[in-house]
One Martini backbone bead per residue (centre of mass of N, CA, C, O) as a GRO file, in nm:
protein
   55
    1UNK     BB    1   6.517  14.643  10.847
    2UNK     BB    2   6.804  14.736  10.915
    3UNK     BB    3   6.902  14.760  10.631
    4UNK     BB    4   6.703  14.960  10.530
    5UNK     BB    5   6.769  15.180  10.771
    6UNK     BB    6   7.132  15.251  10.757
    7UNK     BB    7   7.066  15.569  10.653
    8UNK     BB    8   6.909  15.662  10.883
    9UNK     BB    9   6.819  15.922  11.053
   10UNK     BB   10   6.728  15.944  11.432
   11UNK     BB   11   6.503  15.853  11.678
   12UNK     BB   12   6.332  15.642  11.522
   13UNK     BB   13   6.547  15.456  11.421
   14UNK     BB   14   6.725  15.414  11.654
   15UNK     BB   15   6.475  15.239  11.787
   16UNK     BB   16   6.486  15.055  11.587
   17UNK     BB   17   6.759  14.937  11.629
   18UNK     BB   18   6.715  14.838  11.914
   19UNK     BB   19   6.490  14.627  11.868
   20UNK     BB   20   6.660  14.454  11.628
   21UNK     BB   21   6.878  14.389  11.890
   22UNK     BB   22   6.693  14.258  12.079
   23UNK     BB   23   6.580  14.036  11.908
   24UNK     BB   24   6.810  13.901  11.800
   25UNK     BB   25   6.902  13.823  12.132
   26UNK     BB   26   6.672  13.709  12.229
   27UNK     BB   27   6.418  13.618  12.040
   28UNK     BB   28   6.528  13.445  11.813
   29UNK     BB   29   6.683  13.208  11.946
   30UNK     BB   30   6.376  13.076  12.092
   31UNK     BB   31   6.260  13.028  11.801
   32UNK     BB   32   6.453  12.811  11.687
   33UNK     BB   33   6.379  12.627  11.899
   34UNK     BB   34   6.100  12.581  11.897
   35UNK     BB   35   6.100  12.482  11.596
   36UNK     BB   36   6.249  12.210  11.705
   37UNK     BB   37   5.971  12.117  11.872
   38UNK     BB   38   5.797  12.081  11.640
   39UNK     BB   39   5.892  11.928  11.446
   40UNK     BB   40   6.045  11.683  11.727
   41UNK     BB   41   5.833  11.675  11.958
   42UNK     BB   42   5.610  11.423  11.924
   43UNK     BB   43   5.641  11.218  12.116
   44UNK     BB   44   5.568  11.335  12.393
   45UNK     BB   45   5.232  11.252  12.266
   46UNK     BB   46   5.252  10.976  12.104
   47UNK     BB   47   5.343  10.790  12.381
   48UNK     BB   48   5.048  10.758  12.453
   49UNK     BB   49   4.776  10.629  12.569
   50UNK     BB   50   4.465  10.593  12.653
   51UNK     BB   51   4.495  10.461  12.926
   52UNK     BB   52   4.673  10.706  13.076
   53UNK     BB   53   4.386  10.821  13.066
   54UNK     BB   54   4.191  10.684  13.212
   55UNK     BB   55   3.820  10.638  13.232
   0.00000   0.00000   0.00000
């Protein structure tokens, strides 16, 4: 989004440049990491039995 409006000028660009530079700083890295816990997260669930959750 960033690279398709480098050329435009205005104050709805510069906010739309803000917000994704915000994002890329704050919101992309946490997605990241997120996406590393869905891959590999599942050990967290799957070494429970059914015991474990009582009668």
């Amino acid at each position: 989004m960033l690279v398709a409006m480098r050329d435009k000028d205005g104050e709805f660009y510069d906010t739309k440049r803000k917000v994704g530079r915000f994002y890329m700083a704050h919101v992309l890295p946490d997605a990241l990491s997120l996406a590393d816990v869905i891959d590999n997260g599942d050990a967290a669930l799957t070494g429970f039995d059914v015991a474990d959750f009582g009668d």
